[in-house]
C-alpha positions in Angstrom: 48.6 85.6 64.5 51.3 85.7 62.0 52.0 83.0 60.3 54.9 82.1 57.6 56.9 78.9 56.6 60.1 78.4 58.5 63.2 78.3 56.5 65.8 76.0 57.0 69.5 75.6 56.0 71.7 72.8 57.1 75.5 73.2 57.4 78.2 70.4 57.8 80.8 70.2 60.7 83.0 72.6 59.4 79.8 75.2 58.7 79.9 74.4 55.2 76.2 75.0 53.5 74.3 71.1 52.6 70.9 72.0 52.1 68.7 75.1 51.8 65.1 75.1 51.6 63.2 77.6 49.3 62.0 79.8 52.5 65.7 80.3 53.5 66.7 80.8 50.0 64.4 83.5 49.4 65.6 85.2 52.3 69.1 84.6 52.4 69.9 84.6 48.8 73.6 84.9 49.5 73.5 81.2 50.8 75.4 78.7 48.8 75.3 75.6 48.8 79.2 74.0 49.4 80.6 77.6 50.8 81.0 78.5 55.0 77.4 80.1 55.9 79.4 82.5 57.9 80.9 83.6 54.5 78.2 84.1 52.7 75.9 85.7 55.3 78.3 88.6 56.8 81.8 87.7 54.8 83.5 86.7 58.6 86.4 84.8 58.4 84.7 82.2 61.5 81.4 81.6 63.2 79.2 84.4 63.7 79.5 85.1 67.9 76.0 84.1 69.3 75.8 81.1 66.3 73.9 78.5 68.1 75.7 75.3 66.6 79.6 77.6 68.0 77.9 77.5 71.0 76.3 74.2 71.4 73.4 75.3 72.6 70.2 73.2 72.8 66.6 74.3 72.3 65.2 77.5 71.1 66.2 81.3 71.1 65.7 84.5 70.2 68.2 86.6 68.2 68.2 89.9 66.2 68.7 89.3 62.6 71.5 91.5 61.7 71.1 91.6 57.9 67.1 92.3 58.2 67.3 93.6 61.8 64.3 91.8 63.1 63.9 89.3 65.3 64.1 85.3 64.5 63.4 82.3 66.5 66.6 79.4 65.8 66.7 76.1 66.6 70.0 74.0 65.6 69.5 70.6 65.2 71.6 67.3 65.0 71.0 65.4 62.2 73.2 62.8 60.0 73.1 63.6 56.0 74.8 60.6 54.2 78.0 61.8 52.4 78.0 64.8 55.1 78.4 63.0 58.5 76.7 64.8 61.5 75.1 67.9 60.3 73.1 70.7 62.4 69.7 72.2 60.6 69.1 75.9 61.1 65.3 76.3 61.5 64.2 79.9 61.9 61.6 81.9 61.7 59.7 85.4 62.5 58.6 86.4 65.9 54.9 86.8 65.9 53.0 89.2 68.4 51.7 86.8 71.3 49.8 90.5 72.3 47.5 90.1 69.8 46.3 87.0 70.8 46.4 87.7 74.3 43.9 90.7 74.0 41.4 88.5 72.3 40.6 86.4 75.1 38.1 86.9 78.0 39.6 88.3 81.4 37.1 86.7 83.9 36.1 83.3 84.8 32.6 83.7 83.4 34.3 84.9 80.0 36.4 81.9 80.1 33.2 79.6 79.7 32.3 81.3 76.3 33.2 79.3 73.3 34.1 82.2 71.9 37.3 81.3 73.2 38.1 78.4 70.4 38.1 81.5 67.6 40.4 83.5 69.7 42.4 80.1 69.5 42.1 79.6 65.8 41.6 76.3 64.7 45.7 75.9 65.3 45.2 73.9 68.5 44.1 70.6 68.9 43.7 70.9 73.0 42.2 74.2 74.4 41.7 74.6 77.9 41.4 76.8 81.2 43.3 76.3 84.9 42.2 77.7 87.8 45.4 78.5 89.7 44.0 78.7 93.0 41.9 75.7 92.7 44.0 73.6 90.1 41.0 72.4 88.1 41.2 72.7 84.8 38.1 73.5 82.0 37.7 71.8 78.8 36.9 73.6 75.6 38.8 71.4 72.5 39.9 68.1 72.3 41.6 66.5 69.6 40.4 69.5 67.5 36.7 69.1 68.5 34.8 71.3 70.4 33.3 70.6 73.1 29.4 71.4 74.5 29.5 73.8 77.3 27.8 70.6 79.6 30.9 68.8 78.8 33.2 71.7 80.0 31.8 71.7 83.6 31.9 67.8 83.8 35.2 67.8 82.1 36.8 69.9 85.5 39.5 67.4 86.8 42.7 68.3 88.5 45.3 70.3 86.6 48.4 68.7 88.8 47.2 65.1 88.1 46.3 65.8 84.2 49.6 66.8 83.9 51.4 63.8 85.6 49.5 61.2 83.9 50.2 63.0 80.2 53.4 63.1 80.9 53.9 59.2 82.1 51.9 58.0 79.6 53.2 60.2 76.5 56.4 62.5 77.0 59.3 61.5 75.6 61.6 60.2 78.2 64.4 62.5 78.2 61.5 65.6 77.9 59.6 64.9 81.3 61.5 66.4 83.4 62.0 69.6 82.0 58.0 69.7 80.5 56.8 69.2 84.7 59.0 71.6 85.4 57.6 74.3 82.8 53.8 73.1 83.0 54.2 73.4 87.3 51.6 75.9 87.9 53.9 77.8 90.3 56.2 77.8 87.6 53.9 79.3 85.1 52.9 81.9 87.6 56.0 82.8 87.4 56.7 83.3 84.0 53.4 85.1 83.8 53.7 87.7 86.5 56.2 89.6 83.8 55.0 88.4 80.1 51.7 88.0 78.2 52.7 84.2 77.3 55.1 82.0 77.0 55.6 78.3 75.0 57.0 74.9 76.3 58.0 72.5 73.5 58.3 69.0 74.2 58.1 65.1 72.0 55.5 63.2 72.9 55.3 59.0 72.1 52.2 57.7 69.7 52.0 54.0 68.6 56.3 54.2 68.9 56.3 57.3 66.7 57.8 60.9 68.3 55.6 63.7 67.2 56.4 67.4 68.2 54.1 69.5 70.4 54.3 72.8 71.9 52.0 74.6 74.4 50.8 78.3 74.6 50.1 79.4 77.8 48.2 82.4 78.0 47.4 84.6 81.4 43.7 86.0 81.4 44.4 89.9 83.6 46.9 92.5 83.0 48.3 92.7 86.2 50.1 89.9 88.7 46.3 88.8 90.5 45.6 87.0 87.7 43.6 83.7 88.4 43.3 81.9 85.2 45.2 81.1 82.5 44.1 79.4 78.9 46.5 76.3 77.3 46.4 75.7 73.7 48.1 72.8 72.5 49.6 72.3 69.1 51.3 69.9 67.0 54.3 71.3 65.1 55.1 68.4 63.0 53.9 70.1 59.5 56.6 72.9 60.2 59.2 70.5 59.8 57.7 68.0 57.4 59.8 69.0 54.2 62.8 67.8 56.2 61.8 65.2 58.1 63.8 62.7 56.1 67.0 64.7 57.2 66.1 65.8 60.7 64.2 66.1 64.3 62.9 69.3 65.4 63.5 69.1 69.3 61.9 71.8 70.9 60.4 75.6 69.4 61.2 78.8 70.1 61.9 80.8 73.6 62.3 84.4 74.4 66.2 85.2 75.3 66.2 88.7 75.1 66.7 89.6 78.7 68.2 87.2 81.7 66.3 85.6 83.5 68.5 85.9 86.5 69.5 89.6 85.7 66.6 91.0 83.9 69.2 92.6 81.9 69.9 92.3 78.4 71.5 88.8 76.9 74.9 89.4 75.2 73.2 89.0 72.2 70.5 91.5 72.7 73.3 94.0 74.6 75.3 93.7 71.0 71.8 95.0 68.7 70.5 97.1 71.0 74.0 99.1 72.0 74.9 99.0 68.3 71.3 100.9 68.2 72.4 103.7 71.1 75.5 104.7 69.1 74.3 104.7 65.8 70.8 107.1 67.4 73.3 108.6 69.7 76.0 109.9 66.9 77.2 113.4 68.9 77.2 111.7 72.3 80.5 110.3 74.0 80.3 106.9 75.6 82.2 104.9 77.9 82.3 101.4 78.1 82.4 99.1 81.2 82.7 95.8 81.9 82.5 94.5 85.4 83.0 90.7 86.7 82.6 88.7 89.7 85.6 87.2 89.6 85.8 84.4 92.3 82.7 82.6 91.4 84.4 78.9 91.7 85.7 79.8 95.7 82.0 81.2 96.0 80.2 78.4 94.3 81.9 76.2 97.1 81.8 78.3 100.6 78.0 79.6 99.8 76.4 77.3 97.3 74.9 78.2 94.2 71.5 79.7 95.3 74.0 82.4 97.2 75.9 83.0 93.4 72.3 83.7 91.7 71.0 86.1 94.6 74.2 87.9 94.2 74.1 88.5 90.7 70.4 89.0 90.7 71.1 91.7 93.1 74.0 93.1 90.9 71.2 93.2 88.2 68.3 95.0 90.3 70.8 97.8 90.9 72.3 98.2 87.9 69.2 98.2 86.5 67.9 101.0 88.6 70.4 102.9 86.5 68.8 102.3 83.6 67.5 105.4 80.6 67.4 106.0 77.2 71.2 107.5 77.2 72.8 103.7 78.5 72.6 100.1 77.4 73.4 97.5 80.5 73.6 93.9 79.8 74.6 90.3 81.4 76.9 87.9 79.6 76.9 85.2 81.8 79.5 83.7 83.7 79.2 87.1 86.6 80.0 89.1 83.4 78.0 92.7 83.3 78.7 95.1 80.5 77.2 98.7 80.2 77.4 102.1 77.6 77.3 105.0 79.5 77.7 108.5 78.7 81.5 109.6 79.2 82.2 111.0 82.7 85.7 112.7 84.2 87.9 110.1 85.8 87.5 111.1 89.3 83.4 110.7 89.0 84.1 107.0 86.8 86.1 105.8 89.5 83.8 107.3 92.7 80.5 105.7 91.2 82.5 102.5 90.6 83.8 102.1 94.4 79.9 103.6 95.2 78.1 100.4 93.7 81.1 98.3 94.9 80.1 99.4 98.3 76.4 99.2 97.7 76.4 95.3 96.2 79.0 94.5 99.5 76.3 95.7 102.0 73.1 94.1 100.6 75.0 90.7 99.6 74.9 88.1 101.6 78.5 87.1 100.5 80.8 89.3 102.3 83.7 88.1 100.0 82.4 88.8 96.8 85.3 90.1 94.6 84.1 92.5 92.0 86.3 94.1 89.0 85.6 96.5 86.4 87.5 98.0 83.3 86.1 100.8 81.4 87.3 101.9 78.2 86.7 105.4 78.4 85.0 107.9 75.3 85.0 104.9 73.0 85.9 105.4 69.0 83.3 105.3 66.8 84.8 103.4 64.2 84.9 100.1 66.5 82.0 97.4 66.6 80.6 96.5 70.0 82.5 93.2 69.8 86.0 95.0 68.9 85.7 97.5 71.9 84.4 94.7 74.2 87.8 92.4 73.3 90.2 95.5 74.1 88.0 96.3 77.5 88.2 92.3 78.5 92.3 93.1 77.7 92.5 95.7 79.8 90.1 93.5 82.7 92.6 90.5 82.3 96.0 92.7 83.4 94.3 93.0 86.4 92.7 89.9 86.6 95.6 88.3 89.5 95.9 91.3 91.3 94.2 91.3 94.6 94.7 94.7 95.4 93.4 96.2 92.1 89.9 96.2 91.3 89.6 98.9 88.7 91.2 100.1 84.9 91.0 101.6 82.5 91.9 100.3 78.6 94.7 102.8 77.4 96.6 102.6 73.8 99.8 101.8 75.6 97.4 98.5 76.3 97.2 98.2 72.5 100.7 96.8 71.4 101.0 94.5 74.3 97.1 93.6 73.0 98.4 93.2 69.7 101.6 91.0 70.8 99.6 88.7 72.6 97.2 88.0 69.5 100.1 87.6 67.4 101.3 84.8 69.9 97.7 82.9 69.7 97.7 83.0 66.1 100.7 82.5 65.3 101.2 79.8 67.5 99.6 76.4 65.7 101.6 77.3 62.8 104.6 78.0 63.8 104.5 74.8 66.1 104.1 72.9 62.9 106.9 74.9 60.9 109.1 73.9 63.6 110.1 77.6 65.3 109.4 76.0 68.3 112.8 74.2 69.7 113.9 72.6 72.6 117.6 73.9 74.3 119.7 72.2 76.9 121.1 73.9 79.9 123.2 71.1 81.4 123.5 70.0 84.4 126.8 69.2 86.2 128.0 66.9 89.1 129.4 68.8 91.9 131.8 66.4 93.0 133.5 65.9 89.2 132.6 68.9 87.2 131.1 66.8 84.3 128.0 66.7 82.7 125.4 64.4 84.4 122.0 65.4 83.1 120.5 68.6 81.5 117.3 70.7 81.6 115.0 71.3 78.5 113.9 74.7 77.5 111.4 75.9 74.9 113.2 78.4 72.7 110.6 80.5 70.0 112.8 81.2 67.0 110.4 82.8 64.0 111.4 82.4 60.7 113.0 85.8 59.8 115.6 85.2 62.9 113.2 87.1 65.9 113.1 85.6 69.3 110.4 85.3 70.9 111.0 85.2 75.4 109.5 82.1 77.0 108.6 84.9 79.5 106.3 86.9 76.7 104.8 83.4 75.3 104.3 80.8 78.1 101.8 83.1 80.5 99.8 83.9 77.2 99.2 80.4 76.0 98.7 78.9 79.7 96.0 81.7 79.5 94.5 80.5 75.9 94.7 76.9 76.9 96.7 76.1 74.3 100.2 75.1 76.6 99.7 71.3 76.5 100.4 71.3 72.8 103.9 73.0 73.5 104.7 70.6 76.3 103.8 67.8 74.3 105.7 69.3 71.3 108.9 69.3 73.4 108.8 66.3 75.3 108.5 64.6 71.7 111.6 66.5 71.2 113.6 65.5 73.9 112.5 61.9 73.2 114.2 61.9 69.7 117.3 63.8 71.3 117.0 61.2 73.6 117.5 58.8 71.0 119.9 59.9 68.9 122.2 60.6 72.0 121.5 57.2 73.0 122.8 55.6 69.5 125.9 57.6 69.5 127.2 56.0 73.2 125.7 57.8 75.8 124.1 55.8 78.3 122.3 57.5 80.5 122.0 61.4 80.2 118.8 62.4 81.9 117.3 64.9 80.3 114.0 66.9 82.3 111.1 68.3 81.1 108.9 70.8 82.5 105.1 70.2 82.8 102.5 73.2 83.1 99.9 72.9 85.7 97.4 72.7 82.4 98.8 69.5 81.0 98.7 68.1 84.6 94.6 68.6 84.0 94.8 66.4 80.7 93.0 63.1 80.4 95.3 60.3 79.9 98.9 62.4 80.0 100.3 59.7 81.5 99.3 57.3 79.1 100.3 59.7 76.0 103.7 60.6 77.6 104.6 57.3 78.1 103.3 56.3 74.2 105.2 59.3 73.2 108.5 57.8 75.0 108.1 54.0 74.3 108.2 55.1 70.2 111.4 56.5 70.5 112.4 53.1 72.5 113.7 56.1 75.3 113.8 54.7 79.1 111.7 57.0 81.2 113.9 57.5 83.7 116.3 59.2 81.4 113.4 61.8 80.8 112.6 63.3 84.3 109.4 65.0 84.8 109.4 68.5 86.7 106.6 69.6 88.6 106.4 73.5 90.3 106.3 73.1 93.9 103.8 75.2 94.2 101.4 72.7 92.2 102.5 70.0 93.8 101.1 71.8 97.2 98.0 73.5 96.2 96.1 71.3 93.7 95.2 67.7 95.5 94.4 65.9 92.3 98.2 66.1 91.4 99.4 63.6 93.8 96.9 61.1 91.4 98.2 62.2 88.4 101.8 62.2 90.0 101.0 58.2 90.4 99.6 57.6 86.9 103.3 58.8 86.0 105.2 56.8 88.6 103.4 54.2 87.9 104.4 54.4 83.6 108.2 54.2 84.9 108.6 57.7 85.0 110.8 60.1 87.6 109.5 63.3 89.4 111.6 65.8 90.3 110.3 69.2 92.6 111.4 72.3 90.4 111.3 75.9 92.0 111.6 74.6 95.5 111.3 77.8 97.7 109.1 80.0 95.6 106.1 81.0 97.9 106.1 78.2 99.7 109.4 77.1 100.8 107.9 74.0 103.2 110.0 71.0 104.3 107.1 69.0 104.5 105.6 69.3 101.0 108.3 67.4 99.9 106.7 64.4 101.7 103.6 65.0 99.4 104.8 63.3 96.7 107.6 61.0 95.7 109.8 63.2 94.3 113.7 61.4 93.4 114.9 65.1 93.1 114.6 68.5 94.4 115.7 71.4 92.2 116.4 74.5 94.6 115.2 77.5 93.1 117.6 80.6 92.2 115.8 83.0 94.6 117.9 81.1 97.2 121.1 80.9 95.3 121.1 84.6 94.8 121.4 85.1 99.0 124.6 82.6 99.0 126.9 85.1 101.2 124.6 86.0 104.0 124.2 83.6 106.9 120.8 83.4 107.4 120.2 82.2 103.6 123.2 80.0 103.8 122.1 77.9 107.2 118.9 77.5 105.2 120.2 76.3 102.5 122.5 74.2 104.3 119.5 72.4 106.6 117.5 72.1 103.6 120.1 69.8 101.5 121.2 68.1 104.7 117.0 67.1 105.4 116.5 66.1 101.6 119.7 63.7 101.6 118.1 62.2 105.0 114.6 61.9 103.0 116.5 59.8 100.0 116.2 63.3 97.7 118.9 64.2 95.1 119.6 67.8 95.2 120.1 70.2 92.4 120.8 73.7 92.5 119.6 76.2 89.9 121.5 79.8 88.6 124.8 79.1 90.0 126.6 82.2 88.0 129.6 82.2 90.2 133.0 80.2 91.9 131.8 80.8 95.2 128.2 79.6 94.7 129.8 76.7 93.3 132.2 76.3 96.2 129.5 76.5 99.1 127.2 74.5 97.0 130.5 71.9 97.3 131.0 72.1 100.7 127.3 71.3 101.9 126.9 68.6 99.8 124.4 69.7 96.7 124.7 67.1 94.6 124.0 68.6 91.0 124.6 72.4 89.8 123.3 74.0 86.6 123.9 78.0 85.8 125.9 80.1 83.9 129.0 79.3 85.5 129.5 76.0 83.8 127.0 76.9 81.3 124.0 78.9 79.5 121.3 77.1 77.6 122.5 75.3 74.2 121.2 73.8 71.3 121.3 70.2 70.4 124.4 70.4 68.2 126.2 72.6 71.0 125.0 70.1 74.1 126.8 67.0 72.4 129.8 68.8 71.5 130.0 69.2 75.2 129.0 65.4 75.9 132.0 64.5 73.2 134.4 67.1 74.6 134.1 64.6 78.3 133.9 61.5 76.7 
């Protein structure tokens, strides 16, 4: 077997380089020590995509080194350097050939008697023994790096399923023994077997209070899926890590991840070395690129189960695979993502296979709702990495990602400068929310009966530093889509709680100001406890900063009406913006204690035809008899106003008293009624 020290590297929390030992340093000689790993091993500007520590990702695997382009076992480890904090270890080493040793041992039960079996082994194990998988008796042949007498093997036969139970009580690590009875179940290991050679478990085991590290080989004895036997070496790996062992643990070894085990497709990892391989061998062909996604997984997960999800895309697999040759690479990236190179075809054959396999997965699935989409960037350029084209292919997937009726696209440069708008957006953000381009505006609002200002509305306004505005209606989908929109409604709300403030010192006693919250912050631990930090600071009463929630939140998630409670219960307000938007129901204002209803200005618009007007009319007469205060959004004209007047809306805010303001511009109006 091949054999070679493991190198190591260790890297603090921000991927800066602490340690190197001299097996990493003689082949990474670009490492240094005090400089981003990522830097000095492929100059990237962040973590390298499948980087085990970036992905948090315990145990073993398998990746393709892309500076040697061979294949390396990594573990990442936890481990706490003084001066350094909490540091991961990079252990890694060379894939060895588990081929080789598998032809050297005996393929039928008499061979399996021969000691001949303890050379195959090497003297590397310290256990080495036989299991009957139709019987479950196991054979002795070393113990404790002894052999044993050929007498001693056929009184040593004892059950498998009760050797393995009692090892693991009486020396497993605790938080191993689960998942070493799961991997050393002999249907399990059938299993595994029926498709590979070999396989290793890796597990801790407990001697006199100390944790030693052990893996086990497991080896089938046949070629083909009758096999009856199988041979277990077991080895101690504490001298691979015993150079470090003052500055880490080694968990668990090394596992095979180059194809799923649910798919049987590539990994993403593998998909990116061995498609980067098909273009590179493939220079004068033309290749399309596809990705295709289950996209309802979560309603899925809950109407079928789980088992349903993995037969489905273990079914997605089997026939893609069935398309498999030389020309194509297909791969599975998790998460009911499949991606695929194919050679390029016309449109009207791209499109008739894709609805053809659509067709095919619906009929053998048993989940008759699946939703399946695919984007294909077609006859790929040449000059792009697999990561670059599969970012502008996942663009393209995402435009079509709310549509119900759309289940296929194609990635087109007119694609590329809304692609390139919306990464200046997410990059551009953190920065310019701490520059301060980020401001809140004022649209007031104004008492129907006097005219005057009783309250306003906050807006986000995006004002770059050359002048440029950027729409709330270009920024706010983007970043609800990165995750990133709770920092912008925090950022505001801070704002309006200092405008609050200053307002408040010149006279002004109660101006109620309301801020929107996005469905995302609604999902944050603890808002209501930050919100009503943020506001007790600025010494601001909470019921001068209303909260707004969409009524279509406040209908479809359940959760809300807790978090609604959590802020009724810090002294805050609620008030129901958007109210008749897609829903338009009496009764979901009953769903939570709202003080205020803000009509939306789909319904203003229709003031002037009956039918809208009788609505509107029943729908401010029911809120009044339900305790609601009534506000009416977009009124742009006099007889908006007027009706508004005569049916008794309480508040109005629009263009026809007046368009969003700044701060300066909001109390010039305050001290133009006082």
């Amino acid at each position: 077997m091949e054999r070679m020290a493991s190198g190591c590297y260790i890297v603090d929390k921000d991927y800066n380089v602490v340690s190197i030992n001299e097996t990493a340093k003689s082949i990474y000689p670009q490492l240094e020590v005090g400089k981003k790993c990522y830097r000095c091993l492929l100059n990237l500007d962040k973590p390298c995509g499948p980087c085990p520590v970036q992905a948090n990702r315990k145990g073993p695997s398998l990746y393709t080194d892309p500076i040697r382009n061979i294949s390396e076992t990594v573990d990442s480890v936890e481990v706490e350097i003084e001066g350094h904090g909490k540091c991961h270890a990079l252990i890694f080493s060379t894939v060895g050939s588990d081929e080789q040793f598998a032809a050297t041992l005996p393929v039928t039960s008499e061979g399996l008697r021969n000691l001949s079996l303890i050379k195959a082994l090497g003297a590397d194990y310290e256990d080495v023994f036989s299991v009957n998988l139709t019987s479950g008796t196991i054979s002795l042949y070393r113990h404790e790096n002894k052999p044993v007498d050929t007498n001693s093997i056929y009184r040593s036969i004892v059950s498998y399923q009760k050797g393995i139970e009692d090892y693991a009580n009486k020396y497993v690590y605790h938080e191993d023994k689960e998942t070493f009875l799961l991997q050393n179940n002999l249907k399990y290991i059938k299993e595994e077997l029926t498709y590979k050679e070999s396989f290793r478990t890796h597990y801790r085991v407990v001697i006199n209070d100390e944790i030693h590290h052990y893996y086990r080989k497991i080896v089938r004895i046949g070629k083909d899926a009758s096999f009856e036997h199988v041979v277990i070496g077991v080895r101690c790996e504490d001298d691979q890590v015993r150079s470090l062992q003052n500055q880490l643990t080694l968990e668990r070894k090394l596992s095979d991840i180059k194809y799923s085990s649910l798919t049987g497709l590539y990994t993403k990892e593998a998909f990116i070395m061995q498609s980067a391989e098909l273009l590179k061998t493939h220079p004068n062909t033309e290749y399309d690129f596809c990705i295709s996604k289950v996209d309802n997984l979560d309603s899925i997960s809950r109407q079928y189960g789980n088992l349903a999800i993995e037969n489905t895309l273990a079914l997605i697999g089997k026939l893609l695979k069935n398309h498999e040759d030389d020309d194509n690479c297909i791969g599975y990236f998790g998460e009911g993502t499949f991606a695929s190179f194919t050679k390029n075809d016309p449109p009207d054959i791209r499109k008739a296979a894709v609805m053809a396999f659509k067709e095919d997965v619906l009929e053998k699935s048993e989940i008759k709702n699946i939703s399946l989409k695919w984007a294909i960037y077609t006859n790929v350029q040449r000059n792009l990495s697999v990561a670059q084209i599969y970012r502008k292919t996942s663009y393209a997937l995402s435009t079509i990602r709310l549509n119900r009726n759309q289940c296929y696209v194609e990635f087109d440069q007119s694609m590329i400068e809304r692609m390139e708008k919306e990464e200046m957006i997410v990059e551009g953000f953190e920065s310019a929310l701490k520059s301060g381009e980020f401001v809140a505006w004022y649209q007031p609002k104004y008492s129907v009966k006097t005219g005057k200002i009783v309250g306003g509305e906050a807006l986000t306004r995006w004002i770059q530093s050359d002048g440029s505005v950027v729409s709330p209606q270009e920024f706010i989908p983007i970043l609800e889509e990165h995750g990133k929109i709770h920092l912008l409604d925090e950022y505001i709300f801070r704002q309006v709680c200092s405008f609050q403030a200053i307002i408040k010192k010149m006279g002004f006693t109660s101006i109620p100001i309301s801020v929107n919250l996005s469905r995302a912050s609604m999902f944050r631990n603890n808002l209501a406890d930050i919100y009503s930090n943020i506001a007790d600071e600025y010494s601001v009463d909470k019921k001068d900063i209303p909260i707004e929630i969409t009524e279509s939140a406040a209908v479809r998630a359940t959760t809300i009406s807790t978090f609604a409670d959590h802020l009724i219960q810090k002294g805050f307000i609620l008030h129901m913006d958007d109210f008749g938007v897609g829903y338009s129901s009496l009764g979901s204002l009953a769903m939570i204690p709202f003080e205020t209803i803000k009509i939306d200005k789909s319904l203003i618009d229709h003031i002037g035809t009956s039918v809208n007007e009788n609505l509107l009319k029943h729908t401010i007469a029911f809120a009044k008899e339900c305790g609601k205060t009534t506000v009416a959004e977009g009124v742009d004209t006099l007889e908006k106003y007027q009706f508004l007047k005569e049916v008794g809306c309480d508040m109005i805010q629009g263009f026809y008293f007046s368009k969003p303001v700044n701060e300066k511009d909001f109390v010039a109006k305050l001290l133009a009624e006082k």
